[in-house]
Backbone as a printed PyTorch tensor [residue, N CA C, xyz], in Angstrom:
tensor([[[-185.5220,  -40.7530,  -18.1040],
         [-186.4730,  -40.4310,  -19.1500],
         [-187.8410,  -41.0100,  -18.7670]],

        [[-188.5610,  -40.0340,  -19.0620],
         [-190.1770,  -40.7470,  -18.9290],
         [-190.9330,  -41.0950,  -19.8800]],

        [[-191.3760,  -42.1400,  -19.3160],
         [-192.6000,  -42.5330,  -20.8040],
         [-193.6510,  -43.3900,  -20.3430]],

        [[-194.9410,  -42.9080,  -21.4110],
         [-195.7620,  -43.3050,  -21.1610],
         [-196.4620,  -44.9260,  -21.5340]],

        [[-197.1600,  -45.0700,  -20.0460],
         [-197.3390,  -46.6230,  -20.2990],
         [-198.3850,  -46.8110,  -20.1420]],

        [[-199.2480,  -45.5830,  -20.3620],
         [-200.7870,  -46.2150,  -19.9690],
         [-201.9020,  -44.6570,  -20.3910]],

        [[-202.6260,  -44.7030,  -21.4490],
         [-203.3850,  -43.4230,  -21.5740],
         [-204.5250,  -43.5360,  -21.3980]],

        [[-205.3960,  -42.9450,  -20.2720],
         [-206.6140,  -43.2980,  -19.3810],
         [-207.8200,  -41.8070,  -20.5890]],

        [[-208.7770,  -42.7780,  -20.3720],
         [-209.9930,  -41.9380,  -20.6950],
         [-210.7400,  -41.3550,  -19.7280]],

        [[-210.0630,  -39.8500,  -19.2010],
         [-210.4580,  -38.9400,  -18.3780],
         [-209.5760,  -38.7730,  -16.8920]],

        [[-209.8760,  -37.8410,  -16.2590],
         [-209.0100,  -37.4030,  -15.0000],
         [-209.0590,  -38.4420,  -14.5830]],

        [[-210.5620,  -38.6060,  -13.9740],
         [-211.0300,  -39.4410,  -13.0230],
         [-209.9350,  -41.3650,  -12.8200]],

        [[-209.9520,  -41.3250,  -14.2470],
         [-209.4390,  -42.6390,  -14.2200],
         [-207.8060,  -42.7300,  -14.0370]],

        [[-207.3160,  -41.4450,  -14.7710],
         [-205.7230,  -41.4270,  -14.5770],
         [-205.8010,  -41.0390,  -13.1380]],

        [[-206.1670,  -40.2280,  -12.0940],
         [-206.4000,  -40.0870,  -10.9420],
         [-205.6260,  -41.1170,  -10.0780]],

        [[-206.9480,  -42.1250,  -10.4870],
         [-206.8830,  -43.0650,   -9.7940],
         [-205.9010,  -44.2430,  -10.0320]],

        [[-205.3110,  -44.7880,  -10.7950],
         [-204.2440,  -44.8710,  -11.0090],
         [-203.2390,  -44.5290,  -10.9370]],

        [[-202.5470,  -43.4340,  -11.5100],
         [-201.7900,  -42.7620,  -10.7410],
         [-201.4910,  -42.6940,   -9.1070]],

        [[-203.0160,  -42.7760,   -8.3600],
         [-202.8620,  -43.0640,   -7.1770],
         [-202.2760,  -44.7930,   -6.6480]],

        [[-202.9960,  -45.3040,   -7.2260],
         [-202.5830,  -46.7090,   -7.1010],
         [-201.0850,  -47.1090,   -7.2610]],

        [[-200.4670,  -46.8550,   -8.2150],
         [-199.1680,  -46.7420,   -8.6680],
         [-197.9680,  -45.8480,   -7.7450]],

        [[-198.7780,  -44.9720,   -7.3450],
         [-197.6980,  -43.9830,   -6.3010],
         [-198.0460,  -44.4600,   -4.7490]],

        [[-199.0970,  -45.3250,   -4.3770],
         [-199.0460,  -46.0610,   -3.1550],
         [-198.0740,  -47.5760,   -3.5990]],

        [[-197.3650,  -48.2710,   -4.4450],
         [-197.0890,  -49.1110,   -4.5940],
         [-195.3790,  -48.6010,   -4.4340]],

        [[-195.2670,  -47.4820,   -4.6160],
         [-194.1380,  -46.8030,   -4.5220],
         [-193.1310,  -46.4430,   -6.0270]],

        [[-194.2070,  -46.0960,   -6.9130],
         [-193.5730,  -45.7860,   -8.3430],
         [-193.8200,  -44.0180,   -8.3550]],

        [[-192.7090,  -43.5220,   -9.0970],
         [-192.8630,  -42.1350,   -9.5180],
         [-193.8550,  -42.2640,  -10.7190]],

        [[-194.7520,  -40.8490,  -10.6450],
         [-195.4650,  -41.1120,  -11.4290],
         [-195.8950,  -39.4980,  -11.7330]],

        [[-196.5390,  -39.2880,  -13.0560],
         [-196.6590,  -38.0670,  -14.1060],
         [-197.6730,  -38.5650,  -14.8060]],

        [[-198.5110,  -37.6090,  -14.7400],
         [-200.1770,  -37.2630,  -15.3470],
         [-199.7060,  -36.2820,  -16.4960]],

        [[-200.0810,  -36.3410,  -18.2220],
         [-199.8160,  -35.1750,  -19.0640],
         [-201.0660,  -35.2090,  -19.4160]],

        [[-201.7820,  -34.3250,  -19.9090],
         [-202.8410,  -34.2720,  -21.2420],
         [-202.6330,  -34.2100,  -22.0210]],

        [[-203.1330,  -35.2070,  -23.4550],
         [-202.4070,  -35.5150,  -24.5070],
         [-203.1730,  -33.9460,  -25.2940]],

        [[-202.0480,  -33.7980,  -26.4580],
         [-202.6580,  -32.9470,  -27.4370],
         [-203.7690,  -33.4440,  -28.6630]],

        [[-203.9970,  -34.5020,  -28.3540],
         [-205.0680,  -35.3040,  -29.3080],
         [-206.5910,  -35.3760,  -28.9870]],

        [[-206.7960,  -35.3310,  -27.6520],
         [-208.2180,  -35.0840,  -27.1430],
         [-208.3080,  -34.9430,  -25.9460]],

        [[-208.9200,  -33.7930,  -25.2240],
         [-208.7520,  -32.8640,  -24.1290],
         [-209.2410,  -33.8640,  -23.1090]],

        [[-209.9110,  -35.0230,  -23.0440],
         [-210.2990,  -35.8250,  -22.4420],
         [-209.5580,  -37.5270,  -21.6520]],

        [[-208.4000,  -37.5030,  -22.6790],
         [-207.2580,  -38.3480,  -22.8860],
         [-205.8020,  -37.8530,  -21.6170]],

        [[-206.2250,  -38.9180,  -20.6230],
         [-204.5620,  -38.4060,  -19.9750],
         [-203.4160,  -39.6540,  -20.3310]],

        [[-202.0480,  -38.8980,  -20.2160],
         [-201.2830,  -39.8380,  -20.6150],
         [-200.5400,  -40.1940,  -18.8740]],

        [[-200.1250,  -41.3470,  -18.4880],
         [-199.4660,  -41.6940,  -17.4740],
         [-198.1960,  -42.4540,  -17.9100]],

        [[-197.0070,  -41.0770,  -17.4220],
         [-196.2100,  -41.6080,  -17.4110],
         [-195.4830,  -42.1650,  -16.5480]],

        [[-194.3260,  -43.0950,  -16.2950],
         [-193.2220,  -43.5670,  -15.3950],
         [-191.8080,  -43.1120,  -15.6740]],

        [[-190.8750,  -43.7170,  -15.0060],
         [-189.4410,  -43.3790,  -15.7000],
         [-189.3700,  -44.9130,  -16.4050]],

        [[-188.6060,  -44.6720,  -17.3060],
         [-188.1000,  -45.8680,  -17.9380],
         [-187.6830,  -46.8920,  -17.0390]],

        [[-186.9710,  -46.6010,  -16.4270],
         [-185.8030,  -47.7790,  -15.4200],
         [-187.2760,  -48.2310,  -14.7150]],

        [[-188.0920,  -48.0480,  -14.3240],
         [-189.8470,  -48.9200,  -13.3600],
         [-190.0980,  -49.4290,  -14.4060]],

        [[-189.9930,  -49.2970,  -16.1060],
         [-191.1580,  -49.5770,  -16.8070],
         [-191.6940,  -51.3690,  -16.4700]],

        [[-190.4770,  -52.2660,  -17.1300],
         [-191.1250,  -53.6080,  -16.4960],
         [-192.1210,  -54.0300,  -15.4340]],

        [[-191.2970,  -53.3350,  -14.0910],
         [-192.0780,  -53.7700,  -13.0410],
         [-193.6300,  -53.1280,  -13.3500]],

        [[-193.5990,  -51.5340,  -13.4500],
         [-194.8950,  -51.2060,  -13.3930],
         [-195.6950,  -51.6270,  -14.1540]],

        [[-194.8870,  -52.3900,  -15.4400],
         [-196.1070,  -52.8430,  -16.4420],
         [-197.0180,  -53.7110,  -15.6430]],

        [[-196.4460,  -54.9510,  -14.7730],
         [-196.8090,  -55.8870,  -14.2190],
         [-198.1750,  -55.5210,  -12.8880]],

        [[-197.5440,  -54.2360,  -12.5030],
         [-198.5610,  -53.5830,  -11.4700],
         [-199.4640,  -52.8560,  -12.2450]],

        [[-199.4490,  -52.2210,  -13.3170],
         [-200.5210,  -51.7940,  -13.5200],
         [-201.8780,  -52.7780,  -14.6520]],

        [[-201.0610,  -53.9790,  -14.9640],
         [-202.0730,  -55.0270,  -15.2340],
         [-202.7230,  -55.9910,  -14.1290]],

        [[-202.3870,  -55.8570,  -13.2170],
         [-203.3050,  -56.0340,  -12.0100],
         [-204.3880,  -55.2100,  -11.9970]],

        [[-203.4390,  -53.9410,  -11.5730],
         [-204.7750,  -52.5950,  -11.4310],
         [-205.6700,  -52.7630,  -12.6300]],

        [[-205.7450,  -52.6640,  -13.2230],
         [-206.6240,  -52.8450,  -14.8810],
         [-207.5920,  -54.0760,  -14.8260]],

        [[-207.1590,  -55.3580,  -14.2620],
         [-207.8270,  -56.1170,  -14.3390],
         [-208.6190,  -56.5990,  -12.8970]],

        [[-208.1810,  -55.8380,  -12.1910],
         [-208.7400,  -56.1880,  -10.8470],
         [-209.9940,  -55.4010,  -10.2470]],

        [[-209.6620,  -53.5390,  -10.7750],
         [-210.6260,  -53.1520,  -10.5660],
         [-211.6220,  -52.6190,  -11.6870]],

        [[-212.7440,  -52.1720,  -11.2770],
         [-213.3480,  -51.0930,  -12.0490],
         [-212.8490,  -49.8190,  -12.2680]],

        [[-212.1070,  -48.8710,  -13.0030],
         [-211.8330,  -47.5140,  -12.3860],
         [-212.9100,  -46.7710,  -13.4520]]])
């Protein structure tokens, strides 16, 4: 099952993340939410969620995206 652990404000930023996350070696899924055309949702599978939480609060705090 997938779910989302992270909803980025615009391509550009889920992009890049998403990229970050799939070089670390996580499966990973870009949706557009139905709430604002500008809003992506990033999902994982459940069974990564822990770890990726941990990797993607690095990414968040380390860079600019």
């Amino acid at each position: 099952m997938w779910t989302v652990i992270y909803i980025a404000t615009g391509e550009k930023v889920a992009d890049s993340i998403r990229q970050r996350l799939t070089q670390e070696g996580f499966l990973v899924k870009l949706r557009q939410t139905n709430i604002a055309k500008q809003q992506i949702e990033i999902l994982v599978p459940e069974s990564e969620l822990d770890e990726v939480q941990e990797v993607l609060k690095d990414i968040l705090h380390s860079s600019h995206l």
